[in-house]
Gaussian input, Z-matrix of N, CA and C with variables (Angstrom, degrees):
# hf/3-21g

backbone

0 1
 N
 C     1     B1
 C     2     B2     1     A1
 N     3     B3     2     A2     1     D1
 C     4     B4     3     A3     2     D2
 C     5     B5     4     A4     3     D3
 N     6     B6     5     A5     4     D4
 C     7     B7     6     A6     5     D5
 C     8     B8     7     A7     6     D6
 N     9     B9     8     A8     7     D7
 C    10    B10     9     A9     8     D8
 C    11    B11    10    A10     9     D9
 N    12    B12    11    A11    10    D10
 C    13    B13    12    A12    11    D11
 C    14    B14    13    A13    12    D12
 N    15    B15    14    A14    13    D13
 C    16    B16    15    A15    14    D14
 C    17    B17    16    A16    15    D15
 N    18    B18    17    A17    16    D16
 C    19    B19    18    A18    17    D17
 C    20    B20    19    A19    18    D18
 N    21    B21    20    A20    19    D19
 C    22    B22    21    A21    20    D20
 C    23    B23    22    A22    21    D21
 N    24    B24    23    A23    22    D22
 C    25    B25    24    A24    23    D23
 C    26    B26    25    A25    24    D24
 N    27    B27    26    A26    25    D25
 C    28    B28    27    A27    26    D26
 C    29    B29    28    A28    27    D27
 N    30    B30    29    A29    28    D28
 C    31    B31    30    A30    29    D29
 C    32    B32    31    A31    30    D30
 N    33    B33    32    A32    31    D31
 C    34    B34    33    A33    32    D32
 C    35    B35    34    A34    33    D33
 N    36    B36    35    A35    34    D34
 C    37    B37    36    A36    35    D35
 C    38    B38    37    A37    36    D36
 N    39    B39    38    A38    37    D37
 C    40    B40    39    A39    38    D38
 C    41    B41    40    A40    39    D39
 N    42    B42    41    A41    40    D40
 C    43    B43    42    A42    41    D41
 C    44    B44    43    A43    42    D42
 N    45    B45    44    A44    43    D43
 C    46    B46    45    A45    44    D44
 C    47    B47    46    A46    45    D45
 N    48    B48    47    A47    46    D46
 C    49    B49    48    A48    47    D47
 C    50    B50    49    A49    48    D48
 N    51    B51    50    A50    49    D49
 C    52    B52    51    A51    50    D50
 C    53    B53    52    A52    51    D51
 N    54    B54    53    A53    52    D52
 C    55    B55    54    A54    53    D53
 C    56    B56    55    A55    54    D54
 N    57    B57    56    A56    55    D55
 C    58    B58    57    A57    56    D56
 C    59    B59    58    A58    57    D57
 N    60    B60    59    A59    58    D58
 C    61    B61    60    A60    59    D59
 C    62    B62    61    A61    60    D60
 N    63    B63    62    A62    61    D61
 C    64    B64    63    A63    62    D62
 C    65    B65    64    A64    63    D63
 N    66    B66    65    A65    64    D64
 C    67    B67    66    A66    65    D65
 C    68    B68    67    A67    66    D66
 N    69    B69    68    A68    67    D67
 C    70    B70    69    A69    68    D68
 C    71    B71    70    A70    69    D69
 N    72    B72    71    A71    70    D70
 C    73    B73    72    A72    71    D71
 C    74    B74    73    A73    72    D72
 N    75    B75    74    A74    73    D73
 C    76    B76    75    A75    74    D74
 C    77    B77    76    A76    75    D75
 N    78    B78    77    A77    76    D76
 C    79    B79    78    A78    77    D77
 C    80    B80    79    A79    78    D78
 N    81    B81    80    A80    79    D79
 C    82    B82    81    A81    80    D80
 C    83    B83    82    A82    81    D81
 N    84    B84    83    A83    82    D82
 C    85    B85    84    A84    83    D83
 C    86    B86    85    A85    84    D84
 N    87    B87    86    A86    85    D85
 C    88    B88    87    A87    86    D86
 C    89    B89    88    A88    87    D87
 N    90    B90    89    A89    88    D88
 C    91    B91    90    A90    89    D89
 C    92    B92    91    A91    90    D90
 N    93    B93    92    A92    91    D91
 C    94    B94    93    A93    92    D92
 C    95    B95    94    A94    93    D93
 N    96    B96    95    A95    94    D94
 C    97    B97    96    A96    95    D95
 C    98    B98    97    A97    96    D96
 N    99    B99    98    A98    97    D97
 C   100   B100    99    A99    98    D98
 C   101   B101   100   A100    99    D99
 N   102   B102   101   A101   100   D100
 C   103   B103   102   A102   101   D101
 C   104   B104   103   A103   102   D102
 N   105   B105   104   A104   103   D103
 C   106   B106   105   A105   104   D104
 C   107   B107   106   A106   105   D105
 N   108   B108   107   A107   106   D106
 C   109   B109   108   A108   107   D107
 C   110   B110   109   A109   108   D108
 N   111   B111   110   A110   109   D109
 C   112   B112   111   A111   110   D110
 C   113   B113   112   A112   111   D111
 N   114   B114   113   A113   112   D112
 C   115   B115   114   A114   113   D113
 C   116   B116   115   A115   114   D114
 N   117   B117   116   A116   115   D115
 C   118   B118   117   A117   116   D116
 C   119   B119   118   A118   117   D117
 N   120   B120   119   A119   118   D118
 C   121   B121   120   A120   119   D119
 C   122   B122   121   A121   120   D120
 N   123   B123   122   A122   121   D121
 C   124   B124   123   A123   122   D122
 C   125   B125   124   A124   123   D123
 N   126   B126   125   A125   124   D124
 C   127   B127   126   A126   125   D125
 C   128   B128   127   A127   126   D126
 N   129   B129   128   A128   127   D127
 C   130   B130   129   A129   128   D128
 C   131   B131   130   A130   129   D129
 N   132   B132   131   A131   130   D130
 C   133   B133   132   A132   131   D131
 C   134   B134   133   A133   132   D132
 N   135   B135   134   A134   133   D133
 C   136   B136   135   A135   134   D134
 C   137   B137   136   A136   135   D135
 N   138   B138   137   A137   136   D136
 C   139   B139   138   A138   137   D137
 C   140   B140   139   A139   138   D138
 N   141   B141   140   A140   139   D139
 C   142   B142   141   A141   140   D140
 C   143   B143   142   A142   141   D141
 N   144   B144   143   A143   142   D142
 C   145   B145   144   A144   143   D143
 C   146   B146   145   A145   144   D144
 N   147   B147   146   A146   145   D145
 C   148   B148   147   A147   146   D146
 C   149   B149   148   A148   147   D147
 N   150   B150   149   A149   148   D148
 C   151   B151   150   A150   149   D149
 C   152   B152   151   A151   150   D150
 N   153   B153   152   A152   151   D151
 C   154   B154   153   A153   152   D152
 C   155   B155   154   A154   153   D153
 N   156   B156   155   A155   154   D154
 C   157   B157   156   A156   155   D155
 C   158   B158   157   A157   156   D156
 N   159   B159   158   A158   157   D157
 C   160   B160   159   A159   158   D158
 C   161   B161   160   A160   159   D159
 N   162   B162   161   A161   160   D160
 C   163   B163   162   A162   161   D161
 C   164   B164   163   A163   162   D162
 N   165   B165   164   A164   163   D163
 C   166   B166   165   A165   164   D164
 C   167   B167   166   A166   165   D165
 N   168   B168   167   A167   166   D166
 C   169   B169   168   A168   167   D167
 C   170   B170   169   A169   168   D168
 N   171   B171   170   A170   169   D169
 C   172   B172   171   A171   170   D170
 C   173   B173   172   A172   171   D171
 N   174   B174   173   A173   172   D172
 C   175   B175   174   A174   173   D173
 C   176   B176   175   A175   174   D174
 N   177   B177   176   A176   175   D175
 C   178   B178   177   A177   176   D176
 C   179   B179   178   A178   177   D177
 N   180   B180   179   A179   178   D178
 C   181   B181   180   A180   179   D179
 C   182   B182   181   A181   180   D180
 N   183   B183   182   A182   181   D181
 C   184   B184   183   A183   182   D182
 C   185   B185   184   A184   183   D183
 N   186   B186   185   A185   184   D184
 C   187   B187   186   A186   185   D185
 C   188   B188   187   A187   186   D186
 N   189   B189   188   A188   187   D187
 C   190   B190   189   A189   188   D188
 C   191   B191   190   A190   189   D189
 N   192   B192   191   A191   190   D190
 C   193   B193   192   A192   191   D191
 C   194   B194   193   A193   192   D192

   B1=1.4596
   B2=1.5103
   B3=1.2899
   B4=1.4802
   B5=1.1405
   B6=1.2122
   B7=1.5424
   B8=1.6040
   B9=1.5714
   B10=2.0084
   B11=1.5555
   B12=1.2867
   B13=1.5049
   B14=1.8831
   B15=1.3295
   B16=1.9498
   B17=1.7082
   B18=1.3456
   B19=1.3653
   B20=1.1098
   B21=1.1673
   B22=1.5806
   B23=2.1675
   B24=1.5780
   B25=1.3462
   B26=1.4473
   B27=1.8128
   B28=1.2492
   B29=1.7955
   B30=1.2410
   B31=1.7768
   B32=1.5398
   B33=1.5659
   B34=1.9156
   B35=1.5863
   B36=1.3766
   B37=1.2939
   B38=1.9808
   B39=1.1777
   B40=1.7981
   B41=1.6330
   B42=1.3720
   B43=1.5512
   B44=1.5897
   B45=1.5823
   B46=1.8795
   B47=1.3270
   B48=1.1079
   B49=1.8132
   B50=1.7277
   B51=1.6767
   B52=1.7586
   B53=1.0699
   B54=1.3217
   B55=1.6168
   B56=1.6025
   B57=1.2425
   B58=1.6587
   B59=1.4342
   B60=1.2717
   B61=1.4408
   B62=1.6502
   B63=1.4832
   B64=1.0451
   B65=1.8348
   B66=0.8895
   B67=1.0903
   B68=1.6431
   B69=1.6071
   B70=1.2874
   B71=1.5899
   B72=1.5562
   B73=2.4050
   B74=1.5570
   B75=1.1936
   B76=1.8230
   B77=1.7886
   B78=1.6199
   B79=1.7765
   B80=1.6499
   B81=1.7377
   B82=1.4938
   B83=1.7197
   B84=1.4086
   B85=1.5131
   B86=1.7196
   B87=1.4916
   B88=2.0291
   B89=1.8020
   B90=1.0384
   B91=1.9775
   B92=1.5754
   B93=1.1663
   B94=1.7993
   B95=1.4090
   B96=1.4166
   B97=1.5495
   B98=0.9135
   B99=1.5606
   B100=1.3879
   B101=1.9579
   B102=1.0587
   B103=1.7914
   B104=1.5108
   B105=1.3879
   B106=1.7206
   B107=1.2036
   B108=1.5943
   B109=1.7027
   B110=1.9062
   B111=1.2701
   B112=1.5720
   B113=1.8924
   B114=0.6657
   B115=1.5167
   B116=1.8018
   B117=1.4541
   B118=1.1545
   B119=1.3308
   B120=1.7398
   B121=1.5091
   B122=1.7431
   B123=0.9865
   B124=1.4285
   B125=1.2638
   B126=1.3841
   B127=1.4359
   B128=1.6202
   B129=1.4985
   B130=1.8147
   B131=1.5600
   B132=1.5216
   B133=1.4635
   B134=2.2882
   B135=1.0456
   B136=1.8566
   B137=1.7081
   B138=1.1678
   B139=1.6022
   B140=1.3463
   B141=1.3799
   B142=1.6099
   B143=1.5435
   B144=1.2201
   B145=1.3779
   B146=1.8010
   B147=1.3186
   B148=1.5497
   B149=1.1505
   B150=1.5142
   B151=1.6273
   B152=1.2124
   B153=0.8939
   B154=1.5117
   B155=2.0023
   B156=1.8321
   B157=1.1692
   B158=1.0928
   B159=1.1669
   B160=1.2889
   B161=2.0438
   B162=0.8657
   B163=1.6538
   B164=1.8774
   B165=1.6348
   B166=2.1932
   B167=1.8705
   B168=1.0799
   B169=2.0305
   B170=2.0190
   B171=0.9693
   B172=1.5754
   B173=1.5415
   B174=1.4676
   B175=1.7159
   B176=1.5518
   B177=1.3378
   B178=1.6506
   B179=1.0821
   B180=1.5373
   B181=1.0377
   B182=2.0656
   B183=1.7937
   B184=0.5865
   B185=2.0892
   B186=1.1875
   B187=1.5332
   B188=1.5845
   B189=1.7649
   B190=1.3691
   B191=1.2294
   B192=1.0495
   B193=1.5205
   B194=1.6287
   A1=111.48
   A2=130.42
   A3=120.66
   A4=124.66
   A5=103.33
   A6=135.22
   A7=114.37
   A8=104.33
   A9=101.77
   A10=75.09
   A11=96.29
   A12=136.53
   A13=92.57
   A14=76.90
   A15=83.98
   A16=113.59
   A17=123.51
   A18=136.69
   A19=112.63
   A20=145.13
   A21=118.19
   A22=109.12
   A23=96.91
   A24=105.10
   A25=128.32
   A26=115.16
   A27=101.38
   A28=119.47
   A29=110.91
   A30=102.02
   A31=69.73
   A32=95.15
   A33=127.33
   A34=89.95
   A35=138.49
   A36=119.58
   A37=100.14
   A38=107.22
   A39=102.32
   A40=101.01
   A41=115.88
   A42=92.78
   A43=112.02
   A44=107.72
   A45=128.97
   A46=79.24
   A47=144.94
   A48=129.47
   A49=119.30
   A50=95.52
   A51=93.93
   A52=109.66
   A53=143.95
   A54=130.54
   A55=108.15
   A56=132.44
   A57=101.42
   A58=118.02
   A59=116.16
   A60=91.41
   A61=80.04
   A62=123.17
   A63=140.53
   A64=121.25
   A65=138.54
   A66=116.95
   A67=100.49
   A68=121.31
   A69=117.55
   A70=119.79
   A71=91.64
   A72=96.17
   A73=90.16
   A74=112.41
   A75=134.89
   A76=96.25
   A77=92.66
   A78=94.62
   A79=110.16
   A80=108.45
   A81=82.55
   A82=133.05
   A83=95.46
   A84=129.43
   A85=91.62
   A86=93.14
   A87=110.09
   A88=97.53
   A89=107.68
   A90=108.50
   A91=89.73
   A92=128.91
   A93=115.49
   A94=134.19
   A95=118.52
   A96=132.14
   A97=134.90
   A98=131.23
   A99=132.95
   A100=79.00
   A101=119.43
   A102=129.72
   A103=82.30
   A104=103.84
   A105=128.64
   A106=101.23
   A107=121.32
   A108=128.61
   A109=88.85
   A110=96.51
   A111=106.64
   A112=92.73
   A113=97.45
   A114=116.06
   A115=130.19
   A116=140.96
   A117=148.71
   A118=108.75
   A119=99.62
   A120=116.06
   A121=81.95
   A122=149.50
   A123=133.19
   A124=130.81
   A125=125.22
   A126=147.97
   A127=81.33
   A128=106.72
   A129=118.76
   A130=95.72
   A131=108.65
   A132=113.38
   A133=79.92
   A134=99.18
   A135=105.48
   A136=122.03
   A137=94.46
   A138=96.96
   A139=122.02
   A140=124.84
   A141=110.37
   A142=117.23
   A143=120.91
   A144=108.13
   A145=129.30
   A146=97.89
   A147=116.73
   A148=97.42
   A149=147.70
   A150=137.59
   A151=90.88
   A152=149.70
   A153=152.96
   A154=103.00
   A155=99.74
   A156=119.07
   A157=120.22
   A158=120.89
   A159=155.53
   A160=90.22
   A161=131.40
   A162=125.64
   A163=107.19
   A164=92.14
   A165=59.74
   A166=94.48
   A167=112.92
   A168=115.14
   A169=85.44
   A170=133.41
   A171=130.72
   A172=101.40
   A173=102.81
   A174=112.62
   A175=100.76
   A176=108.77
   A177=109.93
   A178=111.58
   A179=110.34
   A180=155.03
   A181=101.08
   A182=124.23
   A183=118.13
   A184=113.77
   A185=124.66
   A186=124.16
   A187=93.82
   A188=121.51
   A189=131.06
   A190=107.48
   A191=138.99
   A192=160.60
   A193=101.73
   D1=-40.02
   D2=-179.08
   D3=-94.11
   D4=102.08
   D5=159.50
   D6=-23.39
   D7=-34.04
   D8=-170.01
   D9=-143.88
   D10=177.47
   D11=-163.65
   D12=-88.81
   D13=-41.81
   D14=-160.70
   D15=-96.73
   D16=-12.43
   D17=134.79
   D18=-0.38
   D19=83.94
   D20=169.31
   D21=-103.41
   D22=-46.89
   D23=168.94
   D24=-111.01
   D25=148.40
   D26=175.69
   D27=-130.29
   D28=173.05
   D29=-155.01
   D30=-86.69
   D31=175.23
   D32=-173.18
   D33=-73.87
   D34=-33.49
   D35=-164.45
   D36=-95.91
   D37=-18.54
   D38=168.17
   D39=-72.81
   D40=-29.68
   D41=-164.45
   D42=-110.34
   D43=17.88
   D44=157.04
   D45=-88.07
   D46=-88.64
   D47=-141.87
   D48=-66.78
   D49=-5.56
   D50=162.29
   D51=-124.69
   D52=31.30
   D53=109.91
   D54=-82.46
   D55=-9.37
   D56=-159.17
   D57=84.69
   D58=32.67
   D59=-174.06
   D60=-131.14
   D61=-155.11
   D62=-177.17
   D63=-111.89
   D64=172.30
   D65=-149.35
   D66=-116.18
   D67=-4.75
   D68=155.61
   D69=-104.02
   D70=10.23
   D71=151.20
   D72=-60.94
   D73=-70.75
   D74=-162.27
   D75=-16.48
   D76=-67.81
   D77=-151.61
   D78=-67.44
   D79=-14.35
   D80=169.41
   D81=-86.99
   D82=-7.62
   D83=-169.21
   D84=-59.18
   D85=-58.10
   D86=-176.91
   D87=-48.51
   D88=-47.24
   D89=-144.09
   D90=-91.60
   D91=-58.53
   D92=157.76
   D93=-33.14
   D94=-9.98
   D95=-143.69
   D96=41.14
   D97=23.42
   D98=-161.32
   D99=-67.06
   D100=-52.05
   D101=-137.51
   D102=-126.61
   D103=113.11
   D104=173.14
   D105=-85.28
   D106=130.73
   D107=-165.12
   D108=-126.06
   D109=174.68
   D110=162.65
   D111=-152.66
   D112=166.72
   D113=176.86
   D114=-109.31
   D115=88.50
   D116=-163.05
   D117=-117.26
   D118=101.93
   D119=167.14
   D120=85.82
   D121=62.68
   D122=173.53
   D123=53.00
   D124=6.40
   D125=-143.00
   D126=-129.77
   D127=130.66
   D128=165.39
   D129=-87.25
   D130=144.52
   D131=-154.92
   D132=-153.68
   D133=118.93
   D134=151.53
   D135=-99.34
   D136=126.35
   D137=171.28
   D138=-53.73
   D139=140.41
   D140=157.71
   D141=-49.05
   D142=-48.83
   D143=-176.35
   D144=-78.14
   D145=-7.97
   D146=153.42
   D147=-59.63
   D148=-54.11
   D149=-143.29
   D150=-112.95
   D151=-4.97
   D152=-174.77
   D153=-83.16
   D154=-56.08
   D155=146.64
   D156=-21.04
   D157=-105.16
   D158=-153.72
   D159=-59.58
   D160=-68.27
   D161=-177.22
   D162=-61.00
   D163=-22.33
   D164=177.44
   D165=-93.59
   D166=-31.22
   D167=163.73
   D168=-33.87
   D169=-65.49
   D170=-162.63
   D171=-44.28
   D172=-52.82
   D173=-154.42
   D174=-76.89
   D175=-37.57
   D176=178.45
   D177=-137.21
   D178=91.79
   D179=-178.33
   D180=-63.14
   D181=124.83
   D182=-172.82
   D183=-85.56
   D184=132.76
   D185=-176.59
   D186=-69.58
   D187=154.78
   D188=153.96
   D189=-106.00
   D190=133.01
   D191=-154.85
   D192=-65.98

């Protein structure tokens, strides 16, 4: 996911155009908790390592018993 070295967070509409999805998939993903946000300057901001998270959670997907 990071594009720069120095990247650390990205807005909800950078991180709809790197899955492909749209950018009101994003906000319910945030408000469910799938996707842990913090907020900078009033601005919703995702960590790289939130999305780093959250895409290998995609690839290996946990089973319920």
């Amino acid at each position: 996911m990071t594009n720069s070295p120095f990247k650390q967070y990205y807005r909800v509409d950078e991180l709809a155009e790197y899955f492909a999805i749209s950018v009101k998939t994003v906000y319910p993903l945030i408000d469910e908790g799938e996707l842990r946000r913090t907020k900078i300057r009033g601005c919703l901001r995702i960590p790289v390592w939130e999305i780093e998270r959250y895409e290998k959670e995609l690839k290996n997907p946990m089973t319920e018993p």
